[in-house]
C-alpha positions as CSV (number, residue, x, y, z in Angstrom):
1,X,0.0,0.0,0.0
2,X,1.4,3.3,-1.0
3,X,2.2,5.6,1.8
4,X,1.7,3.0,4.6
5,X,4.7,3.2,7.3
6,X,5.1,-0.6,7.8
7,X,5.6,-1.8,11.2
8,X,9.3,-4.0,11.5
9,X,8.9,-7.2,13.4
10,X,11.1,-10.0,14.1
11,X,9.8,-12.2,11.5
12,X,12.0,-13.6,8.7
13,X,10.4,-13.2,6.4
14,X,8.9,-9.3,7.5
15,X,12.7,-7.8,5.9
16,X,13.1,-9.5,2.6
17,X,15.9,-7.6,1.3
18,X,17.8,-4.1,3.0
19,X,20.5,-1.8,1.3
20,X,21.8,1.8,2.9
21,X,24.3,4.5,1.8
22,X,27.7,4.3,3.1
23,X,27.8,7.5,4.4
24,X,25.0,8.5,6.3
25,X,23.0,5.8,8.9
26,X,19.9,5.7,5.5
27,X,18.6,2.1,5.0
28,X,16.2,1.4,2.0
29,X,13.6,-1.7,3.2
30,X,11.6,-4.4,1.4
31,X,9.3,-5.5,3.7
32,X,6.2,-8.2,3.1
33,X,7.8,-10.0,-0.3
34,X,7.7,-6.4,-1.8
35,X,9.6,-6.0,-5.4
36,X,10.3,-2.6,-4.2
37,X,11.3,-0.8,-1.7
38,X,8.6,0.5,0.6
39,X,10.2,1.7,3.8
40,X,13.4,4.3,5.2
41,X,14.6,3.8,7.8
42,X,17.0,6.7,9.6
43,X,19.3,7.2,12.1
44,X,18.8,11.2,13.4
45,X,21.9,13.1,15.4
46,X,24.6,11.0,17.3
47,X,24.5,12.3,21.0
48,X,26.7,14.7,20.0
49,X,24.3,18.0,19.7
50,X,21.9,18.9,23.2
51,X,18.9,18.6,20.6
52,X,19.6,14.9,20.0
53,X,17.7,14.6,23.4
54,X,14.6,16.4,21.9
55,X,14.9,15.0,18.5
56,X,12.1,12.9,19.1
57,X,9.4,15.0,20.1
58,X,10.9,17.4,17.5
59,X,11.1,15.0,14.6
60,X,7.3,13.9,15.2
61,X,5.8,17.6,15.5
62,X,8.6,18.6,12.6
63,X,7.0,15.9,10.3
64,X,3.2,16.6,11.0
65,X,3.8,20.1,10.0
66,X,5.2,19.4,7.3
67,X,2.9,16.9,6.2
68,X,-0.2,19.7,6.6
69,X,2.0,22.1,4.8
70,X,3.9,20.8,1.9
71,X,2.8,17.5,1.2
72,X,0.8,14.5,2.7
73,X,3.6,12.2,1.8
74,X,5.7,13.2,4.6
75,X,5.1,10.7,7.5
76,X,7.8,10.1,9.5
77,X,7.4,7.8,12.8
78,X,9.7,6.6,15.5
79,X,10.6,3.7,15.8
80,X,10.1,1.3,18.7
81,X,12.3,-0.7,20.8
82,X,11.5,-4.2,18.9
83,X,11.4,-2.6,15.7
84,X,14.8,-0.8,16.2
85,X,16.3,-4.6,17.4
86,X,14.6,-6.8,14.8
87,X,16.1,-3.9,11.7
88,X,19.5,-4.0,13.5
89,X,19.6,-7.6,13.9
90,X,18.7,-8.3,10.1
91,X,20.8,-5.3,8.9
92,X,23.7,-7.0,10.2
93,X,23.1,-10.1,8.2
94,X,22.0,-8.4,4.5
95,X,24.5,-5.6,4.6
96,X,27.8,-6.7,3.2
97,X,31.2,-7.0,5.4
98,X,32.5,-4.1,3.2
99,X,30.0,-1.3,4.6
100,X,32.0,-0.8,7.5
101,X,30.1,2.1,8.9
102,X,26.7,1.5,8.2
103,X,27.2,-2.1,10.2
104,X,29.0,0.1,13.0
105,X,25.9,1.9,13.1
106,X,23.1,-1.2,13.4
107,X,25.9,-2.6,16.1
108,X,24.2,-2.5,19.8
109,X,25.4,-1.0,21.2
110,X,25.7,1.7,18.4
111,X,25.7,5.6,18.4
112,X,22.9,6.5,20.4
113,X,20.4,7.6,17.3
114,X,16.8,8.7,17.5
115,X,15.6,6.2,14.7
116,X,13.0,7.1,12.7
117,X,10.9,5.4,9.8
118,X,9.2,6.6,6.6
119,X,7.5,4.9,3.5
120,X,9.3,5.1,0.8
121,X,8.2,8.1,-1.8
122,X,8.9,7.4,-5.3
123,X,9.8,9.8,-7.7
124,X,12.3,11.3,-5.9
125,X,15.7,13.4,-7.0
126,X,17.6,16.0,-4.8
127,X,19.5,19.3,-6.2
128,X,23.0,17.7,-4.8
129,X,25.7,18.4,-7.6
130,X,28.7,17.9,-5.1
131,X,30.3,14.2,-5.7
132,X,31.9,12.5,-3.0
133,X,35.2,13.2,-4.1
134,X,34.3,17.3,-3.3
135,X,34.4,17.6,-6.6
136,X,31.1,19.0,-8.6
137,X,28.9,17.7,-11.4
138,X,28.2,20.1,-13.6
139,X,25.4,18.2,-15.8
140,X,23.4,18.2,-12.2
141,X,24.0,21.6,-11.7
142,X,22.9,22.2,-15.5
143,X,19.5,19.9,-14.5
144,X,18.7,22.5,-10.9
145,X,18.7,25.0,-13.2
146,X,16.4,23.7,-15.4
147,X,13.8,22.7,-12.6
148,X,14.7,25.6,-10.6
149,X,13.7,28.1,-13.7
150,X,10.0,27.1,-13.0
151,X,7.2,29.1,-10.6
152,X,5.9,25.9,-9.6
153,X,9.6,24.9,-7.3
154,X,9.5,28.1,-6.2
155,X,5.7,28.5,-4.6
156,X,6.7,24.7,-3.4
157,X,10.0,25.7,-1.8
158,X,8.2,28.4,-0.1
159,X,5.8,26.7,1.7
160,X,9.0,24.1,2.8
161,X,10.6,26.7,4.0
162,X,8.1,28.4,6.1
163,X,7.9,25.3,8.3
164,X,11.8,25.3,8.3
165,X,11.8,28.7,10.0
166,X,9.0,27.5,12.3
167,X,10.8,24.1,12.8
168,X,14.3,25.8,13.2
169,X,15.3,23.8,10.7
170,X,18.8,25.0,8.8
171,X,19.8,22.1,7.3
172,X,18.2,23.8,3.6
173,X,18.5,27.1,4.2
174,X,20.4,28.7,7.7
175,X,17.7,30.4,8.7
176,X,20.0,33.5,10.3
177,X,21.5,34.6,6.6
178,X,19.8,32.5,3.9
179,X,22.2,30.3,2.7
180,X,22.0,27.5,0.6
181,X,23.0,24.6,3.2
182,X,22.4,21.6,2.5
183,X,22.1,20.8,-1.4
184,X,20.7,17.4,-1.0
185,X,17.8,18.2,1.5
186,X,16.1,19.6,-1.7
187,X,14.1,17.2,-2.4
188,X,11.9,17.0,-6.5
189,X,9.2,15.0,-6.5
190,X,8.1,13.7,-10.3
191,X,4.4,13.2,-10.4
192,X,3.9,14.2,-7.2
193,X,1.0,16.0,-4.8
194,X,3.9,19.1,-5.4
195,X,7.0,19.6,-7.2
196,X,9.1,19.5,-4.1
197,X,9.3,17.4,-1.1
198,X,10.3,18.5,2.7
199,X,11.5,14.8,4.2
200,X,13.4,16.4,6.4
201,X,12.4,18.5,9.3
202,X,15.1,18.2,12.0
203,X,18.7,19.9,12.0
204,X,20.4,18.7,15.1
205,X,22.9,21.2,14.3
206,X,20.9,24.2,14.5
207,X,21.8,26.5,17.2
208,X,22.5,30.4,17.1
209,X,22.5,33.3,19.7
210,X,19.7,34.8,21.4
211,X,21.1,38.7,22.8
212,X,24.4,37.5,21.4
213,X,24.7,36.0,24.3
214,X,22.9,33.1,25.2
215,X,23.0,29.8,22.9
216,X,19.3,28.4,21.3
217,X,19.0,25.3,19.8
218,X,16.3,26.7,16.9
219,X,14.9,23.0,16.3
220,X,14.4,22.1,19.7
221,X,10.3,22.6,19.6
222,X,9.6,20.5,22.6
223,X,11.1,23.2,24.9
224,X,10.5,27.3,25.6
225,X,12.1,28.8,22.7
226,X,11.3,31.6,20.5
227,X,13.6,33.7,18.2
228,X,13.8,36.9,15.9
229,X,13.9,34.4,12.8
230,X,10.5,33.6,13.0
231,X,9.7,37.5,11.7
232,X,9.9,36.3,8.2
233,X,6.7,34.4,8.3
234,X,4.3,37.5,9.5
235,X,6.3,40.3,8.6
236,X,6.4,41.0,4.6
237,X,9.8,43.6,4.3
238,X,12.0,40.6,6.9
239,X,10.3,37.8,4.6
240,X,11.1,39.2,1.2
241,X,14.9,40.3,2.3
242,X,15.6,36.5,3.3
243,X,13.9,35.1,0.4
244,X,16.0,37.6,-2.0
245,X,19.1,36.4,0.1
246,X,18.3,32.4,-0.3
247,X,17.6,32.4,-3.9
248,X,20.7,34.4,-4.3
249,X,22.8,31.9,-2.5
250,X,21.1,29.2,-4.8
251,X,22.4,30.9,-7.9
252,X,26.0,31.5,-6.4
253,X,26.3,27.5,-4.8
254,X,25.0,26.7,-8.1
255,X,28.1,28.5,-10.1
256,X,30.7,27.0,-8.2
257,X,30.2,23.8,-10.8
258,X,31.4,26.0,-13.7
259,X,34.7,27.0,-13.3
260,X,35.7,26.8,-17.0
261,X,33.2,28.1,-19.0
262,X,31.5,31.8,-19.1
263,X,28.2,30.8,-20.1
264,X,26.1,27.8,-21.2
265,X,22.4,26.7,-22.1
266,X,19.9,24.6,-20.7
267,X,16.2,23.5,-21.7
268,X,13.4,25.4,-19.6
269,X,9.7,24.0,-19.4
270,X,7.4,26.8,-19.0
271,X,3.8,27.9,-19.2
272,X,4.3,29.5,-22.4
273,X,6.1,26.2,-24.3
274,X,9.7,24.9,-23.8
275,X,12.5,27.3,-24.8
276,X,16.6,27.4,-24.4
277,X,17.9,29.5,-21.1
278,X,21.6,30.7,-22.0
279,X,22.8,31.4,-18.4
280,X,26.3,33.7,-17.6
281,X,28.3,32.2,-15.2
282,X,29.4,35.4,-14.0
283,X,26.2,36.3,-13.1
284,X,24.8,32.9,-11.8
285,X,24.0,34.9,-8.2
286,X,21.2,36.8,-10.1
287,X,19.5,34.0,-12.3
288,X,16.7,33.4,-10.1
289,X,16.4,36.7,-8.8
290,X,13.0,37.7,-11.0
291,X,11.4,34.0,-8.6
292,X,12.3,36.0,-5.2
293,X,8.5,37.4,-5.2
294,X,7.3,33.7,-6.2
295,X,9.4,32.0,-3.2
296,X,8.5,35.3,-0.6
297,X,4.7,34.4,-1.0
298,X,5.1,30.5,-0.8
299,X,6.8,31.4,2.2
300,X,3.6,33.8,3.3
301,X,1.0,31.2,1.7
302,X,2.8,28.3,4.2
303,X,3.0,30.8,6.7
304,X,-0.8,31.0,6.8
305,X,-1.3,27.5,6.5
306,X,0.6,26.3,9.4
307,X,-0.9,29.4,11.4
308,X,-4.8,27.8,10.6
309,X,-3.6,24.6,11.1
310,X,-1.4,25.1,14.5
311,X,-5.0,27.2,16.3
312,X,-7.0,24.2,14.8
313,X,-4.7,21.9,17.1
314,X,-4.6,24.5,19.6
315,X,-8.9,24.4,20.0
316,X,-8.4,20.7,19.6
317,X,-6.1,20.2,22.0
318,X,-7.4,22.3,24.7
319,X,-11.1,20.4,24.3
320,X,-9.3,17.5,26.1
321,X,-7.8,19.9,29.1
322,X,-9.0,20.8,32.4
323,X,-8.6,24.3,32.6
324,X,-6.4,26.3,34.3
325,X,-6.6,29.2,37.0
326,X,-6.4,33.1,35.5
327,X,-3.2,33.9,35.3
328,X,-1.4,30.7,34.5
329,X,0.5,31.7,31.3
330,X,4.0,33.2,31.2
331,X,5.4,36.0,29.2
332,X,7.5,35.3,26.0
333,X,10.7,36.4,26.1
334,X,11.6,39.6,24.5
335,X,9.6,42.3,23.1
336,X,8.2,42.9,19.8
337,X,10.2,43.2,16.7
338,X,10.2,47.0,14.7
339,X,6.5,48.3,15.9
340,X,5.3,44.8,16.1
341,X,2.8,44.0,19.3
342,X,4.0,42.3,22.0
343,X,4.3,38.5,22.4
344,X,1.0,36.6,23.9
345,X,0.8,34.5,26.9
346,X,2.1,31.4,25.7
347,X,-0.2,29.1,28.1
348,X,2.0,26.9,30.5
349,X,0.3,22.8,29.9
350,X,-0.1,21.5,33.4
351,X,2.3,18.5,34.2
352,X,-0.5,15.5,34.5
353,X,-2.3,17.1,31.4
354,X,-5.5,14.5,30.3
355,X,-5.0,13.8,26.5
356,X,-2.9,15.2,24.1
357,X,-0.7,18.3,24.4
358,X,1.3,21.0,22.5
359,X,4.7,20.7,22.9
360,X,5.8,24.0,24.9
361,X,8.1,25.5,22.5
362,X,5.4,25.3,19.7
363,X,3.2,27.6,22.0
364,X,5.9,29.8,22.6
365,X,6.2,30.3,19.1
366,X,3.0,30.9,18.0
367,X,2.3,33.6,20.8
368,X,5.8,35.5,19.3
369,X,4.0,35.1,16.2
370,X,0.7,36.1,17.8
371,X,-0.8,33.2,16.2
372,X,-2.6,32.3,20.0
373,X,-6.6,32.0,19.9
């Protein structure tokens, strides 16, 4: 079944058949006698970051966001105990000798991941042109710009993005100066729901400074956190200056792969036919710049769909809670940003709450954003 997250059991004949990349803890599954494969599994963060001991309540909230954003194919899971024992133990029998990392990493005990789970999504390419080597690939670099010269990526990519900068998520674009990250995390989808994918929600890496003083850790949305980053989604002059500086930094990453030519062509689908794009490689840092508008109101149009859906979770949530005394909630942290109102009482969720609960640091966002009901 298409989209299903398979459950991993113990059974023989529940793992017929497991491969993984070398260098990052990614397994591709074949689960049930399935000619295909139908299930991801991932190892997130090492121990090494202080988010690695949130990544699980950030990685679950990370995903469902995403899912209600960007696409419906985004699903990730954790996985449980048994599941995580009964994929080690058969990962250590179907991955060859020679993968001396990845059978490092399904050793117990192993670095201490958070792993996670996802049905496989077909269709699926990413905008990495770097080879292993740290060399680049031109004729991927030549194929970005061809599906990047297209409205459609960029009103997709915005809406990505937006639950990035709600997420804290840097690992596509560092969400303090726009940069183009990580090349790989940008994910095409062919004959998709939309023409990119966000699979990825959680940068264990993603920490900056909060009065220059004090460290965040940005993804970390199961604690109180909040941070001037989050402007770009309600405030249309901060949105628009990061958008201009991320699709800037996809045209400059992009020209580091032509190093000894000045200009070359490439085939562009658009609504008005197909046509040839002769590109100048001195001027690669402006090629998308006529999109920024596109990508600023994907990022506004997700932006307004996590805010509906977040206060629908909010009324939903609080159905299932006793309520609380006057007076409960706690200021935000910080004052309003260039004329904007102050932060709202971000409502403090009692410790024995009945039900299900919003994880504190999404409230704390939302009343920044003044996105409370």
């Amino acid at each position: 079944m298409s989209g299903t997250v398979f459950t991993i059991t113990s059974n023989p004949s529940n793992i017929t058949s497991m491969t993984c990349l070398e260098e990052r803890p990614v397994f591709f599954l074949k689960l049930h006698g399935s000619m295909d494969v139908n299930l991801v599994v991932k190892g997130e963060g090492d121990g090494s970051s202080p988010l690695d001991a949130h990544a699980p309540e950030s990685i679950k909230w990370g995903s469902k966001l995403m899912k209600n954003v960007n696409n419906t194919s985004v699903n990730t899971k954790m996985m449980a105990p048994a599941e995580i024992a009964a994929f080690k133990m058969a990962g250590l029998l179907m991955i060859p000798q020679t993968f001396v990392r990845p059978r490092l990493n399904l050793q117990t005990p192993g670095p201490p991941y958070t792993w996670t789970k996802m049905a496989y999504v077909p269709g699926l390419s990413s905008a990495e042109f770097w080879k292993e080597d740290n060399t680049t690939d031109a004729k991927r670099a030549k194929a970005n710009v061809t599906k990047m010269s297209d409205e459609a990526f960029w009103a997709d990519l915005g809406k990505v993005v937006a639950v990035d900068i709600f997420n804290g998520n840097c690992d596509r674009f560092d969400i303090t100066s726009g940069f183009w990250q990580n090349k790989g995390n940008i994910m095409y989808l062919a004959g998709g729901q939309t023409s990119v994918i966000g699979l990825d929600t959680f940068d264990p890496n993603a920490q900056g400074l909060h009065d220059l003083t004090t460290a965040i850790d940005f993804g970390n949305i199961a604690m109180r956190r909040q941070f001037q980053h989050l402007l770009y989604l309600v405030d249309p002059g901060e949105r628009l200056k990061f958008a201009r500086e991320c699709v800037k930094s996809v045209g400059s990453e992009l020209r580091r792969a032509f190093k000894k030519v000045d200009s070359f062509t490439v085939p562009i689908h658009g609504p008005d036919g197909d046509g040839i794009l002769r590109v100048k490689v001195a001027q690669m840092d402006k090629l998308f710049e006529d999109f920024v508008p596109v990508f600023a109101q994907g990022i506004a149009d997700g932006a307004t769909q996590l805010k509906l859906h977040l206060q629908n979770k909010v009324r939903q949530y609080a159905a299932q809670q006793p309520q609380q005394p006057p007076g409960r909630g706690r200021l935000q942290i910080g004052a309003g940003h260039r004329g904007m109102p102050q932060p709202q009482r971000a409502p403090v969720q009692p410790q024995q709450a009945q039900g299900k609960t919003i994880p504190q640091g999404i409230l704390d966002r939302m009343g920044f954003l003044r996105w409370l009901i």
